[in-house]
N, C-alpha and C positions, 0 to 999 in steps of 0.2 A: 402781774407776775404769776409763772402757772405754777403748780402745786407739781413737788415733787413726785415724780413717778418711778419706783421699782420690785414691783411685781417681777419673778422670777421670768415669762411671756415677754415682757414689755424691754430686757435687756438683752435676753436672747435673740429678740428679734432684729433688736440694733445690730446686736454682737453678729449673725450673719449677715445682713447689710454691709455691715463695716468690714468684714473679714473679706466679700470679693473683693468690694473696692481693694482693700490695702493690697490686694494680690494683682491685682492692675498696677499699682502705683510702685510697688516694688518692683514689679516688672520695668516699668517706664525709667525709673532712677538706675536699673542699672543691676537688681537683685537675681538671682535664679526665681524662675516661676516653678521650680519643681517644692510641690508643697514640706517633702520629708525634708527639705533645708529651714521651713520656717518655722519648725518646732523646738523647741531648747534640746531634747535631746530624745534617745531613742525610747527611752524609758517613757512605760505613760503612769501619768500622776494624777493621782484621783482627786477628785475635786474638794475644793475646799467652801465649805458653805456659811453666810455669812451671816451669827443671828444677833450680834450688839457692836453697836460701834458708839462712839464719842470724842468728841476734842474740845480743844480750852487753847489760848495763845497768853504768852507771858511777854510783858512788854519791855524793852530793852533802850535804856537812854544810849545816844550814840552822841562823839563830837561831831559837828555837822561835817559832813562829807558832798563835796561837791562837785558835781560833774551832769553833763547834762543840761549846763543851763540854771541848775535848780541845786538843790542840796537838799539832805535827808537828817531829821534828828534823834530819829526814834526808828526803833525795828522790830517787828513782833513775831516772835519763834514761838510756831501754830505745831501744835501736837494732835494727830490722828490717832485714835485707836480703832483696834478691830479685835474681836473676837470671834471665834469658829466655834463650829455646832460640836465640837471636839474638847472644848475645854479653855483651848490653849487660846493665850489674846497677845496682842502684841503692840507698841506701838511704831508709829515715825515721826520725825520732826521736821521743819519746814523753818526756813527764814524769807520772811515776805521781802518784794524787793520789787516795788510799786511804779518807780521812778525808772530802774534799770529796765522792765519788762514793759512798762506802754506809760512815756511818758507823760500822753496823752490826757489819762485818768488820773497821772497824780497833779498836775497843772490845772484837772476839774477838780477839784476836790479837796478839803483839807489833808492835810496828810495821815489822821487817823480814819478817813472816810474812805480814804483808798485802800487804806487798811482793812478795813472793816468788808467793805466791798469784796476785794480777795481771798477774806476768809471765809466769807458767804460761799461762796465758790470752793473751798474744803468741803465744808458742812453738805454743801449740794450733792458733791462726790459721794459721800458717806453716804448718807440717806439711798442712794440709788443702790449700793453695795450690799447692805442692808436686806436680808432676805434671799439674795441670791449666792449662785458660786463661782467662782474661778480657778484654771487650773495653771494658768501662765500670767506674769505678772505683766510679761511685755501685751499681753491681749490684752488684757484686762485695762490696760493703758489706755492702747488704742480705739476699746468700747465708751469709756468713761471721755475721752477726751474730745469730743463733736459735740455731747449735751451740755460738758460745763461750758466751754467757749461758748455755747449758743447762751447758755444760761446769765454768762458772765455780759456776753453783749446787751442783753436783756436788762440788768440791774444798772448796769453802765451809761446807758443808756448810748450805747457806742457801736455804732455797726463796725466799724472797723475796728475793734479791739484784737488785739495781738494776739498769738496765741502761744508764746512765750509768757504773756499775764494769765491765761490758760495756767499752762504746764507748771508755772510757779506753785499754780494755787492747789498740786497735784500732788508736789513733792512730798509731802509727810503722807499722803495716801500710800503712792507708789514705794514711798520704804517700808509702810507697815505689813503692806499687803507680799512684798520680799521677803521681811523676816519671818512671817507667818509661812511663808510657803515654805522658806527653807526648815522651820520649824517641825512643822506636820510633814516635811518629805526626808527626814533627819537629817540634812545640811549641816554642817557645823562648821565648812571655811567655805568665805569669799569664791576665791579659786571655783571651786565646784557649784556655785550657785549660779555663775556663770551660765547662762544655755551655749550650746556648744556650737550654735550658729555663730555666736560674736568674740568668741574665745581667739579665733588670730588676732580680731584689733589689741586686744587686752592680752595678748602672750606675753610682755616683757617681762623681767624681774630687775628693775633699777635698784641698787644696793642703795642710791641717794635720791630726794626729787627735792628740788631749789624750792625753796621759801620765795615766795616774789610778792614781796611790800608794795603797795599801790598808795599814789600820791595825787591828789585831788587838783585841778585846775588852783592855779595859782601859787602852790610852796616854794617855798624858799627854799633857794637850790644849796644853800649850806645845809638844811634837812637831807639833802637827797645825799650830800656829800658825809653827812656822821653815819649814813645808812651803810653808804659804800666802808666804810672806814669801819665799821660793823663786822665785817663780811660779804653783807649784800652784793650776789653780782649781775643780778639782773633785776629790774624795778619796772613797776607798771607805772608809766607816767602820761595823765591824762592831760590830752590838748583839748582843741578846740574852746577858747578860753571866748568869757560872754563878749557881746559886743556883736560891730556888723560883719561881714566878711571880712573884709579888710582890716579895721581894728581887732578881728579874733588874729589873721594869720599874721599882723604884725608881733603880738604879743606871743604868738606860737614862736614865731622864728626867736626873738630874746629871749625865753625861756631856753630853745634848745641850744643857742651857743651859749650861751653860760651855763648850763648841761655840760656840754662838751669840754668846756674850758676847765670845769672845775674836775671832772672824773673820764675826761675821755682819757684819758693816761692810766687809767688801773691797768690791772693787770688781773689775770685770774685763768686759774686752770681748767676751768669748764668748756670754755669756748678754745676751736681750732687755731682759732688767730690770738689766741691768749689775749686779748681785749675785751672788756666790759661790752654786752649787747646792749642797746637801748630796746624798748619795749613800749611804743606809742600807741595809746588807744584814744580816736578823737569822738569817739561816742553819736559816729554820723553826725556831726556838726560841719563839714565841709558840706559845699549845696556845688561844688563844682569840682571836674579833674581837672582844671586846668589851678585852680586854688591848692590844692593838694601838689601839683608841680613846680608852683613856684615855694611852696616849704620844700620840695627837695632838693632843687636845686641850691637853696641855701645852704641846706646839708652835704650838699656834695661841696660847695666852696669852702665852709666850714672845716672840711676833712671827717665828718659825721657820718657820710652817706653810708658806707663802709658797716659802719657800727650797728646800722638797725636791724634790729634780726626780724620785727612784725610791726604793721602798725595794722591795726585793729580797727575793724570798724567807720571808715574815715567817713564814708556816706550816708543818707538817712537810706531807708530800706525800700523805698520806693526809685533810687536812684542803681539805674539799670549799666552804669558803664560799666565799661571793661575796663580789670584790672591787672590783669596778668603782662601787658606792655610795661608798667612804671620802675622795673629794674629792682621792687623789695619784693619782699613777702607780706601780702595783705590778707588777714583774717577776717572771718565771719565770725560774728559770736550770737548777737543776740539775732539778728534777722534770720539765723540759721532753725529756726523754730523748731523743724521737723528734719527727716532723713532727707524729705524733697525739697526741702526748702535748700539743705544745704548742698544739695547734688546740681539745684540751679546755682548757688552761688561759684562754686566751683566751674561751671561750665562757663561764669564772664568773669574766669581766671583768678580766683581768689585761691591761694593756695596753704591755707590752712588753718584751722576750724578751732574757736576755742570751745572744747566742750563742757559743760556744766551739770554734773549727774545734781549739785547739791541746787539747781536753778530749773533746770528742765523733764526732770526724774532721771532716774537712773537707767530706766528701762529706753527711754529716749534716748540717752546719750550713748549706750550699748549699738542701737542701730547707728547714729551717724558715728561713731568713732569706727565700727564695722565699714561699712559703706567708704569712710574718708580712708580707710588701708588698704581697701580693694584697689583703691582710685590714688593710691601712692601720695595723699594728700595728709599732712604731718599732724596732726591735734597737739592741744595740751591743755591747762584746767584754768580755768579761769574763778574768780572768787566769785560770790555775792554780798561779801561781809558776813560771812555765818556763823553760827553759835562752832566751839568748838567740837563736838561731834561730829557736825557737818564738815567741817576740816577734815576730819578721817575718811568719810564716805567719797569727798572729792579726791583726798588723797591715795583710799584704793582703786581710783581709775589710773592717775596723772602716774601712779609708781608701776602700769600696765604699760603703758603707751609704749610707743614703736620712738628710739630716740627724736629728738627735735633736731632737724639740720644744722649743723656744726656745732652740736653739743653732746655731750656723753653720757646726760642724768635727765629723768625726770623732770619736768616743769609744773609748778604750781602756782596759781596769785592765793597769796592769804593774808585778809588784812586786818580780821578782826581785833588783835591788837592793838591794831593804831586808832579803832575805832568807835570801839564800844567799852563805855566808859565801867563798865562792869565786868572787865575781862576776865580778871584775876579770879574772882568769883567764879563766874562761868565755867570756865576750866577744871573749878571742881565738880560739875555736872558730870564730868565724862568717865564711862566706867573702869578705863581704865588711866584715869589723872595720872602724870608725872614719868606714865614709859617713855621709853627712850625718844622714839618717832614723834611724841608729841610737842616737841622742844628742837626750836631752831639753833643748830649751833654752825657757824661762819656758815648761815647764808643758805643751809641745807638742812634737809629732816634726815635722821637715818632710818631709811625700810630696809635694815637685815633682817635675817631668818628669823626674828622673834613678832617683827611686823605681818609678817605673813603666815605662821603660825597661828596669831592671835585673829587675823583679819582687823588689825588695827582695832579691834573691842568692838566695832562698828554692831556685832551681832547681839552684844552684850546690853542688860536693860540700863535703864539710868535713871536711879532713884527719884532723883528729883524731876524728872517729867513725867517720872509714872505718876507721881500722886496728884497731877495737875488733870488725871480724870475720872473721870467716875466708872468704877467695877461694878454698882449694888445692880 
């Protein structure tokens, strides 16, 4: 393993390397090449120099959640900090998600070893930050993010690791290194932290964005149905259930008619067609489009077909068909790693993009949600299981977005409820516990004018992860 290196020279140097590239690659995806577009904004912002950093991860029992094949029981929310030659320090938070980001690693590995692995890869980040400055968070992204990958393959011992397990291991960097900038450039909302390149994808102001409860291969569909009976009107419901192709899409198809049977009759005001949308994600467990056809054809005999608004994911990421012929809307989420990864996926018809500011940084999700409104292609947020704070940080993208095709609000997956057996707790972490927005009622958050005021607390410190690092 090689020793970390970051000399202020040694990132610079990357940092121009990497800066033509990305100005090729944005060009190729579809970006203006004209440089005064890739800057946040016209104002220039004096650099921020980096001389103490540190982090620590609190470990999180969860009920086992499963999907994938495999299932997770524990989840560890990794805390960055950074402090500037200024005074001022900050931190971010991260919820590792091993399994969902390269399942690869967590199938090698114990599941605290993949853990561990991932955070190695925070630590890496930091260390190289360490000494030097930045003056954009989304660069700064883009410099850090070629050595951790490399670094990550390295310990992994995985040439092909993801770089979605990348970006995971990125996330509490890329929030600390946000609040600090909006800090030291006196920022104080959301809104304006924005750089004003990615402000049309993020121009909405949704007064509501949907709650969407996520349910693990296997539940029992009278679960799905006290959900609905809730309020719930949209549900992330994972297929691709274990077993061989055949045994998974047998057990697919009986799940979704009895889906159908028990809540295909709601009713709900969200949607055009006043029907409950279904919301399938098979987590690339279909290995064929012709397997994927015969589930929708069931669904069209069923009277379902009608109903799906996405189904997410159905392929692994190395499977190249086209998707844009099958008559729904299929999403990219994790395979979409990057702005170009998701500019190909869109190109073999995938028509729209679960983004994840709280999975793949913020600064990431800022370019493909950009990029997916250019290209008239719909986003919406998808969860990782995250600590509630991270709720907010997902939630001020998902209340930005540009609506979702026949619906009128906001879309969000948040499941940490149903999942981590320490919720309750948890909740009290967040700086601003018990407002309005942070409480689902029938099936919806409310983001009115107080949500956006505040920037959902997002900017606010939180006791309890500050003391999880060391200041001296």
């Amino acid at each position: 393993m090689d020793q970390p290196q970051h000399p202020d020279n040694s990132l610079n140097r990357r940092a121009f390397i990497k800066n033509s590239g990305a100005m090729v690659a944005l060009g190729m995806a579809g970006f203006s090449m004209d440089t005064n577009q890739m800057v946040p904004d016209k104002k220039a912002f004096a650099p921020i120099r980096i001389r103490k950093v540190d982090s620590n991860f609190e470990r999180e029992p969860l009920n086992p959640y499963r999907f994938k094949g495999s299932a997770i029981t524990e989840s560890w929310q990794t805390v960055a900090f950074l402090e500037a030659e200024s005074g001022t320090s900050k931190i971010g938070l991260c919820t590792q998600g091993v399994l969902w980001s390269d399942s690869s690693v967590f199938a090698a590995h114990s599941e605290n070893a993949g853990n561990a692995l991932m955070y190695a890869m925070t630590e890496r980040a930091l260390q190289m930050m360490k000494g030097t400055s930045f003056t954009d968070p989304v660069q700064l992204l883009d410099d850090l993010l070629p050595e951790v990958l490399a670094y990550g393959k390295a310990i992994t011992r995985n040439p092909n690791l993801r770089k979605t397990f990348a970006l995971n291991a990125l996330v509490a960097v890329d929030n600390a290194a946000w609040l600090l900038f909006a800090h030291e450039n006196g920022i104080t909302k959301f809104d304006d932290m924005i750089p004003a390149a990615y402000r049309p994808g993020l121009s909405h102001r949704h007064s509501k964005v949907a709650s969407i409860p996520s349910f693990s291969v296997g539940t029992e569909v009278s679960k799905l149905k006290a959900a609905a009976d809730e309020g719930y009107f949209i549900m992330k419901l994972k297929t691709g259930a274990a077993g061989t192709q055949q045994e998974m899409l047998e057990k697919d198809i009986a799940f979704m008619t009895a889906l159908h049977k028990a809540i295909g009759h709601y009713e709900t005001p969200y949607t055009k067609s006043g029907k409950i949308p279904y919301y399938f994600d098979a987590n690339g467990r279909y290995e064929k489009k012709e397997t994927l056809l015969r589930f929708l054809d069931q669904a069209k005999k069923i009277g379902a077909f009608d109903q799906i608004a996405v189904i997410e994911e159905p392929f692994a990421e190395e499977n190249e068909s086209f998707v844009g012929d099958l008559g729904v809307r299929v999403a990219a989420d994790e395979s979409a790693h990057t702005v170009e990864d998701a500019a190909t996926r869109i190109e073999q018809g995938y028509s729209a993009i679960a983004v994840k500011a709280i999975a793949k940084t913020l600064s990431m999700t800022m370019k493909i949600a950009q990029y997916a409104y250019e290209k008239g292609v719909p986003c919406f947020c998808a969860d990782l299981t995250v600590n509630p704070i991270l709720v907010d940080w997902n939630k001020s993208v998902a209340a930005r977005l540009a609506p979702f095709p026949n619906m009128d609000i906001g879309l969000q997956e948040t499941n940490g409820h149903q999942y981590f057996k320490n919720w309750n707790q948890m909740m009290t972490y967040h700086p601003m516990a018990g407002a309005s927005w942070t409480k689902t009622v029938q099936g919806v958050y409310p983001t009115g004018k107080d949500f956006y005021e505040k920037s959902a607390g997002i900017l606010q410190t939180s006791d309890h992860y500050e003391k999880l690092v060391n200041r001296g």
